[in-house]
C-alpha positions in Angstrom: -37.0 -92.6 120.5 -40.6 -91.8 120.8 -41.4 -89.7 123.6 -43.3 -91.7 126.5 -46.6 -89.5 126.1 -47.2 -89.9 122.2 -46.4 -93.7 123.4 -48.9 -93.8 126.0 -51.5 -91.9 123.4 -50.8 -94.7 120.9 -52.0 -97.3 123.6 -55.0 -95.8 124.4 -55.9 -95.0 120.6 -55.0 -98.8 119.9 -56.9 -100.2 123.1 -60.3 -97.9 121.9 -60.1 -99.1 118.6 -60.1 -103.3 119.7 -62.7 -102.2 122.3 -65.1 -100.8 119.7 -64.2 -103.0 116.5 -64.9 -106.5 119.3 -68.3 -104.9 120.3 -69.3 -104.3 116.4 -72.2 -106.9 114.7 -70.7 -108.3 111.8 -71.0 -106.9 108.5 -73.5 -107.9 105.9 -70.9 -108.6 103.1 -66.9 -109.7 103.3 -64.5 -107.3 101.7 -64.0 -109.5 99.0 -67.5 -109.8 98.1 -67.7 -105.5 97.9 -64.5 -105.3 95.4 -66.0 -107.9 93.2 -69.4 -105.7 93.1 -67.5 -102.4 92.8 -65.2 -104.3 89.9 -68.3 -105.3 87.7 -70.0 -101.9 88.5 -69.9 -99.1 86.4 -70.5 -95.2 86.7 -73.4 -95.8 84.9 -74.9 -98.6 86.9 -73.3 -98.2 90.0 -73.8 -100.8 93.3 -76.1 -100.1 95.8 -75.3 -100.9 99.3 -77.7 -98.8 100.7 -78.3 -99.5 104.3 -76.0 -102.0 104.7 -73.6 -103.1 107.3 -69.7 -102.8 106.4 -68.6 -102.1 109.6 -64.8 -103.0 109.9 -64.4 -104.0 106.3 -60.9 -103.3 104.8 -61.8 -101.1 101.3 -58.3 -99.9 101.1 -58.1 -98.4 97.5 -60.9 -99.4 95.9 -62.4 -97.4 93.5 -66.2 -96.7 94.5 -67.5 -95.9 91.0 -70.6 -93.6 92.0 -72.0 -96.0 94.6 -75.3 -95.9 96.4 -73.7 -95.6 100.0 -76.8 -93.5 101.9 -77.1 -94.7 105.2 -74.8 -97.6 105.6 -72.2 -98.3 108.3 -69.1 -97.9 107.5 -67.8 -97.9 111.0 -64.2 -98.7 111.1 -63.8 -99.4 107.9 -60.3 -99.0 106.2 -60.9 -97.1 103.4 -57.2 -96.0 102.8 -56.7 -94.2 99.7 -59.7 -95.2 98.4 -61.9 -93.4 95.9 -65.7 -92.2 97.2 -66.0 -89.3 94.7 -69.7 -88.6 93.6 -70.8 -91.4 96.1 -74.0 -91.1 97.8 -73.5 -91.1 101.5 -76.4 -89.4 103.1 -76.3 -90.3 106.8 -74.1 -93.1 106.3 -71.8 -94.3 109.8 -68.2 -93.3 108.9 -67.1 -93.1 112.6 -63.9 -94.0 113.6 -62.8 -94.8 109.8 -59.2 -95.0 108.3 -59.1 -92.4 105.6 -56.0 -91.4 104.8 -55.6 -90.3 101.7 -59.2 -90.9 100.8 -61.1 -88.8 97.9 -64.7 -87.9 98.8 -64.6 -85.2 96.2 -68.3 -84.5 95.7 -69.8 -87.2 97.6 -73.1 -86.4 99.1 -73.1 -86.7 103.0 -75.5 -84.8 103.8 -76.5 -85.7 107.7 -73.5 -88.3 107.4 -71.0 -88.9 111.0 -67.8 -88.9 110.2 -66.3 -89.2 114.1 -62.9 -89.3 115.2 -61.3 -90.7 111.3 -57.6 -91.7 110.9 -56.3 -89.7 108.6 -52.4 -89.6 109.1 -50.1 -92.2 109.6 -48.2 -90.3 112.6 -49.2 -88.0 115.0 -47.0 -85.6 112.6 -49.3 -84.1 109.3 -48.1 -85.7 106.2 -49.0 -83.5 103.1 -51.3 -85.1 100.8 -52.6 -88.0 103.6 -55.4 -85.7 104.7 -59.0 -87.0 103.2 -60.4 -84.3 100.4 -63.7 -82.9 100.4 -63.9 -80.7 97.4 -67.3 -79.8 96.3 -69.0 -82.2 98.7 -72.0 -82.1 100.3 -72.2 -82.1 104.1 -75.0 -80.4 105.1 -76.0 -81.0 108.3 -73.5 -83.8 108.7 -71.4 -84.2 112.4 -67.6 -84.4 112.1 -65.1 -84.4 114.6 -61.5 -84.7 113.8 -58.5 -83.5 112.7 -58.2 -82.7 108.8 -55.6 -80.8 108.9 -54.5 -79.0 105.5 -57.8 -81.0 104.0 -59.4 -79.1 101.0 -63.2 -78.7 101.4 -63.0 -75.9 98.7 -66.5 -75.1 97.3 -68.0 -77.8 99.8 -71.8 -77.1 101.4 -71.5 -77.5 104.5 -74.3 -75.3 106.2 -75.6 -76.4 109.1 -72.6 -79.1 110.0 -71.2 -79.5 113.4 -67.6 -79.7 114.1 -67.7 -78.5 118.0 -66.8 -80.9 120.4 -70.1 -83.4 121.9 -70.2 -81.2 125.2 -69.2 -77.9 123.4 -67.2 -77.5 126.1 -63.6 -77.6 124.7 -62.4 -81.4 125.7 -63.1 -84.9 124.9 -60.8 -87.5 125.4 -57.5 -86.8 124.2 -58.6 -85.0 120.6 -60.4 -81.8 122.4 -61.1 -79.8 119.2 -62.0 -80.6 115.5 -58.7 -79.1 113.7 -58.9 -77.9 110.1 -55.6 -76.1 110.5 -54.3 -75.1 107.0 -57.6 -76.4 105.4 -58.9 -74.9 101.9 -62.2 -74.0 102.9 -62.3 -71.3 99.7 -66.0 -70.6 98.8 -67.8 -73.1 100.9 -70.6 -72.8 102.5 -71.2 -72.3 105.7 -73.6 -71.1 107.0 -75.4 -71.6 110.1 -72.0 -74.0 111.1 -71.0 -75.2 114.7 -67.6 -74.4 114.5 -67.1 -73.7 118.4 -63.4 -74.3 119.5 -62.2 -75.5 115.7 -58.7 -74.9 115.2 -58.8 -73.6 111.7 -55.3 -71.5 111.8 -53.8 -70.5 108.4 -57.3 -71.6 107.5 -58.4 -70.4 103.7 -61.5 -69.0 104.4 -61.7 -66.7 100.8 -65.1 -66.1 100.2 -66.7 -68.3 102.6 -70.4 -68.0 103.3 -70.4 -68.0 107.4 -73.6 -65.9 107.7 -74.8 -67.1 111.4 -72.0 -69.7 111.6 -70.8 -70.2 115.6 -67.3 -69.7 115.9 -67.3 -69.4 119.6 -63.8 -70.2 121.1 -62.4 -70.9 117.3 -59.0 -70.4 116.5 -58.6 -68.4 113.8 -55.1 -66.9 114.0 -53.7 -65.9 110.6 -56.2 -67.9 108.9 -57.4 -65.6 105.4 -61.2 -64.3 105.3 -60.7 -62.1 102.7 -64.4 -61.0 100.8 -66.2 -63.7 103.3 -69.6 -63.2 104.8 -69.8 -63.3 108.4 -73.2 -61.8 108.7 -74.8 -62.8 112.4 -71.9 -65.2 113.2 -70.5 -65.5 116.6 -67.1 -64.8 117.3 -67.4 -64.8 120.9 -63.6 -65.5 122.4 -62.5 -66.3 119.0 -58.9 -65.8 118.7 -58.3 -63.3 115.4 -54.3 -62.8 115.7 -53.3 -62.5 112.2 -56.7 -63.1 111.0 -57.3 -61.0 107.3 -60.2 -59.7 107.4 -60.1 -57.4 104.1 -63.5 -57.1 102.2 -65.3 -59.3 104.9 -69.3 -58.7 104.7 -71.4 -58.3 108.1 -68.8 -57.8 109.9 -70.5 -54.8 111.9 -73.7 -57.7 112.8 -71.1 -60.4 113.9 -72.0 -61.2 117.9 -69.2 -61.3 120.5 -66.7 -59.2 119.2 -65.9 -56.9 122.1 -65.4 -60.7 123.8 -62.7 -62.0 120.7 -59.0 -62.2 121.5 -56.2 -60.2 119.8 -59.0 -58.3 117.8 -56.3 -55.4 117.4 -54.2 -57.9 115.8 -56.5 -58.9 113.1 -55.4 -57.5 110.0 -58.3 -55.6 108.3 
């Protein structure tokens, strides 16, 4: 039986999502319309949808083929298992999009939103649902979800904003961006909001986080091994089990007579 309070979070997910798709213009193209372009496109002469509206439109598995994406709205589009690897989507709308299992491997979204995504079929993670990010590009982009065990491995990512709208700790039911288990190995990120991110068992290997704000992050027993932290805040970050080993700037870092369990990290 499923408990009454995942039941009533269900409803209210549900009852936001009707609320938002009713009050959204129609899009500029029907579904079919897109898979027909994307079927005749090619990598080297790939569509071009720039600014365009596909709010809503259900692009479950298609297969993007390098397509000119930058700032079209995608809002609420299903884009299940679909394929946006080396698409351009600088400051496209992806709020409230179904990704699961989506590939956005290298995709440029620089200054893209990507707000509150599906991207598991249950409130439960489901290995291999997560959206990947590997090698993309989101500087300066705003994204606020859970991507839990999602690889961003080698992404850039400096100056993107994960923290919650009020940077207070709560919105709404999801109160904190969660990249729990996330490979984060080599990216960049520097000069990152990542105030109150959950990013426990995190791989943070060689990260760049040189004046990155992890105020309030979780970071229990997530792995920094050889990564920068030059000028970051750690103010009331939790370090319980965090490896520290080989970390650069750690002695410039701000707030850490404030972080929790700092005699726990693991240096």
């Amino acid at each position: 039986m499923v408990p009454a309070a995942d039941l009533r979070l269900r409803a209210v997910a549900l009852a936001a999502a009707l609320a938002t798709a009713s009050a959204a213009p129609a899009a500029d193209l029907t579904a079919r319309q897109v898979t027909e372009a994307l079927y005749h496109a090619t990598d080297a002469a790939p569509v071009d949808m720039s600014k365009r509206n596909l709010a809503g439109l259900d692009l479950a598995g298609l297969g993007f083929k390098k397509a000119r994406l930058a700032e079209a709205n995608l809002f609420g589009a299903d884009l299940t298992g679909a394929d946006l690897s080396d698409v351009d989507l600088r400051a496209a709308k992806l709020d409230r999009v179904i990704a699961i299992g989506a590939r956005f491997d290298r995709a440029n979204l620089a200054g893209a939103s990507l707000l509150r995504p599906t991207t598991t079929t249950s409130l439960e993670t489901i290995k291999g649902e997560t959206p990947s990010f590997t090698g993309a590009d989101l500087t300066g982009a705003r994204m606020f979800g859970a991507f839990i065990g999602g690889s961003f491995t080698g992404a850039r990512m400096s100056g993107i904003t994960l923290a919650p709208f009020s940077d207070t700790g709560f919105i709404e039911i999801l109160w904190r961006t969660r990249l729990d288990s996330a490979d984060l190995a080599g990216a960049d990120l520097t000069r990152a909001n990542l105030s109150h991110v959950s990013l426990r068992f995190a791989n943070l290997r060689g990260a760049n986080l040189k004046g990155a704000v992890l105020k309030n992050a979780d970071l229990s027993h997530a792995d920094l091994t050889d990564a920068d932290l030059t000028g970051a805040d750690l103010a009331l970050a939790d370090l319980d089990g965090t490896r520290l080993a080989g970390v650069k700037g750690l002695d410039t870092a701000t707030g850490l007579a404030t972080a929790r369990n700092r005699d726990k990290a693991i240096n």
